[in-house]
GUSEVO-105165 format. One record per residue (C-alpha): residue number from 0; x, y, z. Coordinates in steps of 0.001 Angstrom, whole numbers, padded with zeros to 6 digits, always signed. Example, Ala and Ser with C-alpha at 12.3 -4.5 7.8 and 13.67 -1.06 7.14 Angstrom:
<recs>
 minu       X       Y       Z
    0 +012300 -004500 +007800
    1 +013670 -001060 +007140
</recs>
This chain:
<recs>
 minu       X       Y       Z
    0 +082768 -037617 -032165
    1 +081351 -040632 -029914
    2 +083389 -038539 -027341
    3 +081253 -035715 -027341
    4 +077483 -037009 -028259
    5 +077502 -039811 -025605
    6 +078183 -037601 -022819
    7 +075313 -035491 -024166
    8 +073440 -038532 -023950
    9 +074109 -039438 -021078
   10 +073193 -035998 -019049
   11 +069924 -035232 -020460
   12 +068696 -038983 -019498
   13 +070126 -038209 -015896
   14 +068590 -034636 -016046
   15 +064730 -036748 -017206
   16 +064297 -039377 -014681
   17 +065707 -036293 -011678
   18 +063090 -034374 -013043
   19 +060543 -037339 -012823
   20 +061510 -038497 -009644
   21 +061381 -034436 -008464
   22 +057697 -034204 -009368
   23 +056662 -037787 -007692
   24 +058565 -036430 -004508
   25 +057293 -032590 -003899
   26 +053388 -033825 -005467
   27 +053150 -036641 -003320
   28 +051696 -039026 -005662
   29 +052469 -042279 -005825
   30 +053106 -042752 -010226
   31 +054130 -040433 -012504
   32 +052016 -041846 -014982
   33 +049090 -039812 -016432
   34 +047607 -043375 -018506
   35 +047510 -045073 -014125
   36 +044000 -046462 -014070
   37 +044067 -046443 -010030
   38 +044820 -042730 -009844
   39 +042886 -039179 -010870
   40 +044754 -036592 -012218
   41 +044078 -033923 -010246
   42 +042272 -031518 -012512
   43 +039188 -029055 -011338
   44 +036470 -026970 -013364
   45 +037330 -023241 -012927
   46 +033796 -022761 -011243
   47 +034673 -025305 -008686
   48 +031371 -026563 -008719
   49 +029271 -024011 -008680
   50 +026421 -023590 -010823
   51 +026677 -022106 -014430
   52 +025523 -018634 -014712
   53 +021541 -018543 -016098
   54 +020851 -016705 -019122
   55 +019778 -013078 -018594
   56 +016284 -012261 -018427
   57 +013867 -010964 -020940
   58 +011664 -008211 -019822
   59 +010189 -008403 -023508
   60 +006696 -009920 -023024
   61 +005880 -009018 -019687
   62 +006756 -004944 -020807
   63 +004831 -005394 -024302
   64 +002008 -007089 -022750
   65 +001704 -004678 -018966
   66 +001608 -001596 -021693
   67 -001675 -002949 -022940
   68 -003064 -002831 -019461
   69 -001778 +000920 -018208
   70 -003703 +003906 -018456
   71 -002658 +007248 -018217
   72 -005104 +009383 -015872
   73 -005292 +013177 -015875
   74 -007656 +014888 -013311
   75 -009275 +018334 -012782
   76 -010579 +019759 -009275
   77 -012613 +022684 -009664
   78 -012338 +025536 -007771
   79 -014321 +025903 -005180
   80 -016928 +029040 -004182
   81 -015878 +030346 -000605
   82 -017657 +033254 +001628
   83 -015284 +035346 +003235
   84 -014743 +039213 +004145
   85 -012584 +041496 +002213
   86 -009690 +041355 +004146
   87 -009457 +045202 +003610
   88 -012957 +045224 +004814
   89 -011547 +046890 +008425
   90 -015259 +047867 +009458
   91 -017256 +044590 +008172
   92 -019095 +047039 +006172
   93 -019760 +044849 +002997
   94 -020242 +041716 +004988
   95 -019559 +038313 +003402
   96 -018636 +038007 -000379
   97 -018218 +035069 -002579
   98 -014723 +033870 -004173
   99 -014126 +031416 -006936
  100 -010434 +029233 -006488
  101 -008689 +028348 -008771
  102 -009002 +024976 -011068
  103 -006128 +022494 -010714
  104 -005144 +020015 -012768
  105 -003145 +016600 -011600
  106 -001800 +013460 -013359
  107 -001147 +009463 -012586
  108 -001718 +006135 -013702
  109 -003667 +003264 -013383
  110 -003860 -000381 -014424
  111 -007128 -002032 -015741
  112 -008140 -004989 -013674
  113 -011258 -006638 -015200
  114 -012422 -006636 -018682
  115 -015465 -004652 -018102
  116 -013574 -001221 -017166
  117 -012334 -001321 -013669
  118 -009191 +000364 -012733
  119 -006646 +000804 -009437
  120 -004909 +003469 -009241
  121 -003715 +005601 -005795
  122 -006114 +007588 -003746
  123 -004446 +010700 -003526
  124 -003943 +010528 -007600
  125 -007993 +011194 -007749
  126 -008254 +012268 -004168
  127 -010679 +016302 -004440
  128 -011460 +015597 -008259
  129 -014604 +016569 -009977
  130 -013449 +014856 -013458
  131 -011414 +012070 -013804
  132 -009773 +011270 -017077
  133 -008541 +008032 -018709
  134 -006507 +007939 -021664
  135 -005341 +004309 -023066
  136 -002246 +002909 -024828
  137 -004261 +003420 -027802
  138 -004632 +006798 -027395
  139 -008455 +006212 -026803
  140 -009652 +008508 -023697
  141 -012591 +007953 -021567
  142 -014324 +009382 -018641
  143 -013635 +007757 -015895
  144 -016545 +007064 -012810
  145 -015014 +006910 -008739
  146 -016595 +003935 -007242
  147 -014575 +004230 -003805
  148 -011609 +005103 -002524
  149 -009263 +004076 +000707
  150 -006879 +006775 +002062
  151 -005844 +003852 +004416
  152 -003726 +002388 +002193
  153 -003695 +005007 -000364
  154 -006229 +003144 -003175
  155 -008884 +004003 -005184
  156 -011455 +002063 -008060
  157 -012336 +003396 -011021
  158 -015293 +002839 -013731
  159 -015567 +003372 -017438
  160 -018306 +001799 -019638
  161 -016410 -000835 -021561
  162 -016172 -004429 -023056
  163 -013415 -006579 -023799
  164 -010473 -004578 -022763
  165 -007197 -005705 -022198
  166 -006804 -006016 -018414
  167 -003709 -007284 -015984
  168 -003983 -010374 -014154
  169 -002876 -009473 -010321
  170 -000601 -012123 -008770
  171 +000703 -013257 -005022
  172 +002624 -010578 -003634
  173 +003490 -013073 -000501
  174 +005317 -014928 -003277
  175 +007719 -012037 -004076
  176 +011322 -012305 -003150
  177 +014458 -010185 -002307
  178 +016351 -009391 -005494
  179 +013796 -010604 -007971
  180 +013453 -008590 -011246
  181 +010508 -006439 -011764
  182 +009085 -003807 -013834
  183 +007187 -000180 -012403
  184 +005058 +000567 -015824
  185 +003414 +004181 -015965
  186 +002879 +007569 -017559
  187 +006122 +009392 -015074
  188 +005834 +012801 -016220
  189 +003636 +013373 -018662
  190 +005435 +011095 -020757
  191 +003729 +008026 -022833
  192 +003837 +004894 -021651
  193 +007205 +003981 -019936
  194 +008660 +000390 -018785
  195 +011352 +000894 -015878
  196 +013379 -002460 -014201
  197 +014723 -003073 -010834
  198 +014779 -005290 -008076
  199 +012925 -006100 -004982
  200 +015347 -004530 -002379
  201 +013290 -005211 +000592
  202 +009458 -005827 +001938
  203 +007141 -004781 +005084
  204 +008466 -001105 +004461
  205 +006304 +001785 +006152
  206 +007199 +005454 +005856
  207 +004359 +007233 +007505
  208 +003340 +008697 +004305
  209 -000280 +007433 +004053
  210 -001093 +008759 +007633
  211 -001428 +012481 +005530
  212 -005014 +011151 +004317
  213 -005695 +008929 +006894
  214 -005404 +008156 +011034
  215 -005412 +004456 +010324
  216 -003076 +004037 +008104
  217 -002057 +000862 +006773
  218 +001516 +000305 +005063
  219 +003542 -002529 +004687
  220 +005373 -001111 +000843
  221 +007365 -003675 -001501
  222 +010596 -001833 -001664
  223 +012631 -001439 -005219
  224 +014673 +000564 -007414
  225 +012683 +000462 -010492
  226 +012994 +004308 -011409
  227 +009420 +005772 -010340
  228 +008824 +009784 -010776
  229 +005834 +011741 -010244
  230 +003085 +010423 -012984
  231 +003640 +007044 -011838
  232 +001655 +006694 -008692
  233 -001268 +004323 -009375
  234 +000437 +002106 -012150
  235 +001608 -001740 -011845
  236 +004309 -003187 -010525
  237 +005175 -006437 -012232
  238 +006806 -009529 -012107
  239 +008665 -010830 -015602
  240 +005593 -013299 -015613
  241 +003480 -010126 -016657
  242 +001233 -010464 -013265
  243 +000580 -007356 -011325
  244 +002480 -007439 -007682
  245 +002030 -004291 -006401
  246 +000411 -000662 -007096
  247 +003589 +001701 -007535
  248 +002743 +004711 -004681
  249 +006088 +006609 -003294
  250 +009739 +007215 -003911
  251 +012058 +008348 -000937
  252 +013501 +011268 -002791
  253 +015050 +014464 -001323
  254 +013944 +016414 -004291
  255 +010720 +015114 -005199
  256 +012354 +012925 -008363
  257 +013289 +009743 -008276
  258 +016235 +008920 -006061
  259 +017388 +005186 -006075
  260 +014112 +003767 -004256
  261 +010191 +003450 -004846
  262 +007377 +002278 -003012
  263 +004487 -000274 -003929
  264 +002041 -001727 -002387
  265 +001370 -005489 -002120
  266 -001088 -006924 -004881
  267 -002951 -008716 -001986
  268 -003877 -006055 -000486
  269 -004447 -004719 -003220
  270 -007121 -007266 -004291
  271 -008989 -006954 -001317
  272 -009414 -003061 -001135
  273 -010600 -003593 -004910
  274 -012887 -006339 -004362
  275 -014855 -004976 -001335
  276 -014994 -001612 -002786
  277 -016662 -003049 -006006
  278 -018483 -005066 -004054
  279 -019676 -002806 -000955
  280 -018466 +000466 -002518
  281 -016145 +000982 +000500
  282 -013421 -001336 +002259
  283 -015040 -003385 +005398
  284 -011381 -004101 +006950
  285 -011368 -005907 +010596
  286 -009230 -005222 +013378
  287 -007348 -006831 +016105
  288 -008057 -004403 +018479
  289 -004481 -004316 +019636
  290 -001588 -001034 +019718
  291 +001599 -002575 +018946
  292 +005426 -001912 +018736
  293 +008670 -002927 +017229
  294 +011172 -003351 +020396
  295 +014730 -002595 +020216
  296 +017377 -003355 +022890
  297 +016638 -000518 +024822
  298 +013036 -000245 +024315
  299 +013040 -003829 +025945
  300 +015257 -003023 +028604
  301 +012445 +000032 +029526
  302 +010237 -002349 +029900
  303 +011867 -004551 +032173
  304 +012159 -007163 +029632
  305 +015916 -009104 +029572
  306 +017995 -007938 +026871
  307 +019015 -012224 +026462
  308 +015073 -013133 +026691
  309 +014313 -010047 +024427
  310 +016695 -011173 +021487
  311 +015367 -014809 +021484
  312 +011765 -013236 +020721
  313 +010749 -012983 +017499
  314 +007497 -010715 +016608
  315 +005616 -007355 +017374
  316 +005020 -006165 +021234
  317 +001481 -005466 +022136
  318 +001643 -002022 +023627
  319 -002662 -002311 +024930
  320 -005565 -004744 +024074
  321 -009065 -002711 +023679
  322 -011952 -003427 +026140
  323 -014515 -005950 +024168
  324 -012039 -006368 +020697
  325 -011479 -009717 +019238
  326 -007981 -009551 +020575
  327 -009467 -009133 +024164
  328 -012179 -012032 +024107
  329 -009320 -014419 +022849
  330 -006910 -013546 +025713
  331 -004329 -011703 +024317
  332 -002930 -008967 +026940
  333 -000526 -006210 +027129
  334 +002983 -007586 +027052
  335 +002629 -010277 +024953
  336 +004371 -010913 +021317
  337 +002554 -012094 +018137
  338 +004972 -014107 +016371
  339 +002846 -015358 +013714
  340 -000636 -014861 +011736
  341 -002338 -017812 +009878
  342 +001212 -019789 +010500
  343 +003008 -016641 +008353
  344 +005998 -015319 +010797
  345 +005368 -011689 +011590
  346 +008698 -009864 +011847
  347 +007296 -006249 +011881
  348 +004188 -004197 +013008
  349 +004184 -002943 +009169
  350 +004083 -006476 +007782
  351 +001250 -007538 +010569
  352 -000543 -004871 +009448
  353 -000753 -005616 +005585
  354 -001469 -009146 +007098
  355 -004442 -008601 +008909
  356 -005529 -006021 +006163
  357 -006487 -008499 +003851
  358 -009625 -009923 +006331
  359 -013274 -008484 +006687
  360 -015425 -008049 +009742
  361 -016181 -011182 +011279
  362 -013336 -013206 +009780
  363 -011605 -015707 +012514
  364 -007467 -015585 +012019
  365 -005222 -017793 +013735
  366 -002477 -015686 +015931
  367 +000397 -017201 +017724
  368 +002521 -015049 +020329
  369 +004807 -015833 +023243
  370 +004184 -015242 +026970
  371 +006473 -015365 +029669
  372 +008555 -017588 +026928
  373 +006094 -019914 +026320
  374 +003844 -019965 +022718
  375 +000317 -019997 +022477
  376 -002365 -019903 +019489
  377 -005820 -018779 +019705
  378 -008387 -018009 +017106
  379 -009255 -014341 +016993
  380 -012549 -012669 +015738
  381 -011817 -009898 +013696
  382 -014407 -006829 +014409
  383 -015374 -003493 +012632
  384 -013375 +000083 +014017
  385 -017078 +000390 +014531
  386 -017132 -002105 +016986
  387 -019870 -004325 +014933
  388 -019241 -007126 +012583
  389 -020283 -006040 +009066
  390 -021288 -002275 +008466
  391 -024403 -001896 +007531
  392 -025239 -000007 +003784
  393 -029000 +000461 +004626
  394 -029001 +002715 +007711
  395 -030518 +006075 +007164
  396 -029743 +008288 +010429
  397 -027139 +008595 +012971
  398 -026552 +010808 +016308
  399 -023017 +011879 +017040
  400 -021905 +014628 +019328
  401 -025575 +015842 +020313
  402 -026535 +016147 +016759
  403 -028428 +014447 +014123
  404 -027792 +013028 +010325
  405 -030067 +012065 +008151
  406 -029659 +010489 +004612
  407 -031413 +013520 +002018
  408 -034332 +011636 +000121
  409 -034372 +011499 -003728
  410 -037027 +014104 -003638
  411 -035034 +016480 -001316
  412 -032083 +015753 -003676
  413 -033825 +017161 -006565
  414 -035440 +020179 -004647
  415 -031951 +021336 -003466
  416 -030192 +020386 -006773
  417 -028086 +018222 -004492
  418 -027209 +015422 -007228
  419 -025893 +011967 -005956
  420 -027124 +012298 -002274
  421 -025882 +013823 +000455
  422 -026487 +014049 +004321
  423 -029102 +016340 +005900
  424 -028360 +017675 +009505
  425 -032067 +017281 +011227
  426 -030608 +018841 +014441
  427 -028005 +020112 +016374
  428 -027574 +020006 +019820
  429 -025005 +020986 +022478
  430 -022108 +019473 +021481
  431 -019216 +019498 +018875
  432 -021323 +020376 +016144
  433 -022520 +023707 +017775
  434 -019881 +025035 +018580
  435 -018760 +025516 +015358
  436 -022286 +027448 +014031
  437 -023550 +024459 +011750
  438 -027415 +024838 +011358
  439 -030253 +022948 +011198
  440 -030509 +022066 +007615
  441 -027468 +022162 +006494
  442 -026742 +019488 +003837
  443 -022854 +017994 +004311
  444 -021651 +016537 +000471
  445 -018315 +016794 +001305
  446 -015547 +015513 +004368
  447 -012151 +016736 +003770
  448 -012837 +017187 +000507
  449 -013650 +013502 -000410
  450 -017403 +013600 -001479
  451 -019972 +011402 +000272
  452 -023510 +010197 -000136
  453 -024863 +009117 +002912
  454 -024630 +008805 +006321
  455 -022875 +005323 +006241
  456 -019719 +007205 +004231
  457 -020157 +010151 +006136
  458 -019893 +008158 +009644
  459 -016706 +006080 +007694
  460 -014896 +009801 +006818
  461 -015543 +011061 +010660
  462 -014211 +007749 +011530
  463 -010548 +007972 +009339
  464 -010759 +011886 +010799
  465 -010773 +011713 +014220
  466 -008569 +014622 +015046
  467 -010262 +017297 +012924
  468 -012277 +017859 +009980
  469 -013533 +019973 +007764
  470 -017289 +019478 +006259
  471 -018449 +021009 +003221
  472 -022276 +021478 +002143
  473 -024839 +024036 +001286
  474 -027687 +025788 +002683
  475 -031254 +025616 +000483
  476 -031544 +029002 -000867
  477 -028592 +029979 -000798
  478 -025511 +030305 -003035
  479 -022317 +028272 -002864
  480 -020437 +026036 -000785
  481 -020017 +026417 +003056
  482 -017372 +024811 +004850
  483 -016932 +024255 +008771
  484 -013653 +023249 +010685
  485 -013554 +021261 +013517
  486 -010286 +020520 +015196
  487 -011694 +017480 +017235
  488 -014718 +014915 +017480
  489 -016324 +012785 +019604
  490 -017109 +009730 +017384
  491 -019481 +006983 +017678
  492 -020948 +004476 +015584
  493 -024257 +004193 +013572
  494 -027104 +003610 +015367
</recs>
């Protein structure tokens, strides 16, 4: 028996230290000992040091509280009186007869902004309405006063007479970054109020859409894929903090529906178009007085610039520097590249644009740009498009294209029935204005459809216009609306 078992023995203590002396040989330590006090044991966390994953988020408060704040705004544009001939009038027999159009009907959203009843919302959600409508999360509905409006960058203010309301708080949209988590909260389709999540997917976007209302457009969208559909435009965008960033506007859709992407635009901007209009009842913005252009490879190379030199520039190229702007008077000249505004890199005309947007008349900004590879700051004075400083809300009368404007008095207003004011044209002369058979007398209430009062919104209209308009107004004595198109102006500024 001793035979057998020692042998046994014997084997599996050869077969324990091979296998001990194996592992110290192919590991390349030094002991086989796990209880060494000189050595590790060579054991890693599976997330090799990364960081542990965060806990998800909860949209919870933010949604329950940005509900409070969203209202859901339905419009109505009546149907306007036109004078035309019977088409089957061959012989002009009859002469001119009236025609009623149709009423339409539109929908949006808005967000409340200050206790006492003010509310954003987009321009061309209340853009050729005679009633605006506002119903809250309540169900409670109101009706709803325009203060002002900016096609620019596609904005609008409106009024109700109210207290205490529940109203968002707007935050820094220069503090929003790429793939952070936020809400689009609105009435999309006639639907109650709806809470939608996404992610910032990119910033400075323009898409040419706002230059339908206006020549001076101004875009520089927050970019996500919170799901936005038609009913939408005009409500928040907001951060999981509950603060508004951005005033939902436009989805890139071939259909019309959402489509993966929507467009906002920034809460500062937003702020400022709010605030002046408030404050001035239209948006004193100052300008550069610069054209610029985002340069690729080849755009450079057109201009002679070196493709090397070209891709160590960062910035927008100026294109042209108008004659007397701030922009000229501070030195700035055709060729050069702003790299920076206030210290804040500019990477895009877009983002330059939303930038600059956010300063009035007679505001001094800091600009850096390169020229000829070296980098240079001046201080710029921003100006008025209407070459001035600050417009001016008192004037009274104007002359533009051989004719002239007048304000209408309050007297005149109640004589013609012409409620809320209007502008009066005195006379009319040989220019634009005659060609197109306006008379003396006529009294202009309306520019493209967007209603104005006097001759300091009229001049502001002619000025976002300036490659054709159509002015709507009335004769005393007679019935219904007339309307004159005029393909192109010569514009000028109040006098």
């Amino acid at each position: 028996m001793k035979k057998i078992i020692f042998p046994v023995i014997a084997t599996a203590a050869i077969t324990s230290i091979a296998t001990a002396l194996g592992t110290q040989y192919f590991s390349g330590s030094d002991s086989v000992f796990s209880g060494d006090k000189d050595r590790s044991v060579p054991v890693h966390y599976v997330s090799n040091g990364m960081a542990a994953a965060t806990q998800p988020v909860d949209f919870s408060p933010a949604a329950e509280e940005a509900v409070k704040s969203v209202v859901h705004i339905k419009t109505l544009s009546e149907g306007r009186t036109v004078r035309a001939r019977d088409p089957f009038d061959i012989f002009g027999m009859y002469g001119f007869r009236e025609y009623k159009m149709p009423d339409q009907v539109g929908s949006g959203s808005g967000v409340i902004i200050s206790e006492d009843g003010y509310i954003i919302t987009n321009n061309h959600v209340i853009a050729g309405a005679s009633k605006v409508q506002v119903t809250f999360n309540d169900r409670n509905t109101e009706i709803a006063q325009v203060i002002g409006t900016d096609p620019s960058t596609d904005l609008a203010v409106l009024k109700i007479d109210a207290k205490n309301l529940h109203y968002m708080e707007i935050g820094n949209s220069d503090e929003v970054k790429l793939g952070q988590w936020v809400l689009a909260v609105g009435y999309p389709l006639n639907l109650d109020a709806t809470v939608t999540a996404g992610i910032v997917s990119a910033k400075g976007r323009a898409l040419g859409i706002n230059q339908r209302q206006s020549t001076s457009a101004i875009e520089s969208f927050i970019q996500t894929d919170a799901a936005v559909n038609p009913g939408n435009s005009g409500g928040p965008l907001v951060n999981t903090a509950g603060l508004l960033i951005g005033i939902n506007s436009a989805i890139a859709s071939p259909t019309g529906s959402y489509a993966g992407y929507s467009y906002a635009i920034p809460s500062n901007i937003v702020e400022k178009v709010a605030r002046d209009i408030i404050k001035h009842g239209k948006v004193q913005r100052g300008y550069l007085g610069v054209a610029l252009a985002d340069l690729n490879d080849e755009g450079a190379e057109q201009l002679g610039i070196n493709k090397n030199d070209f891709r160590n520039i960062k910035g927008v190229y100026v294109n042209s520097v108008e004659p007397e702007s701030g922009a000229a008077e501070a030195g700035l000249k055709k060729g050069d590249f702003i790299t920076a505004i206030n210290g804040t890199t500019i990477e895009n005309v877009p983002q330059l644009q939303g930038v600059v947007a956010r300063y009035h008349p007679g505001d001094k900004i800091s600009v850096t740009y390169q020229r000829d590879g070296k980098s240079f700051t001046r201080q710029v004075e921003l100006k008025s498009n209407f070459g001035n400083k600050i417009l001016d809300d008192k004037q009274t009368r104007f002359e533009l294209a051989g004719a002239t404007f007048r304000n209408l008095t309050a007297e005149e207003q109640k004589k013609y029935n012409v409620e809320g004011g209007g502008v009066i044209v005195e006379k009319i002369g040989k220019g634009s204005f005659a060609s197109v058979n306006i008379r003396e007398g006529f009294i202009i209430v309306t520019v493209n459809d967007k209603r104005i009062r006097n001759v300091a919104e009229f001049n502001q209209q002619l000025q976002q216009s300036p490659d054709g308009i159509q002015l709507g107004g009335v004769y005393a004595g007679r019935n219904g609306m007339y309307y004159y198109g005029m393909n192109s102006i010569q514009t000028e500024s109040i006098k």
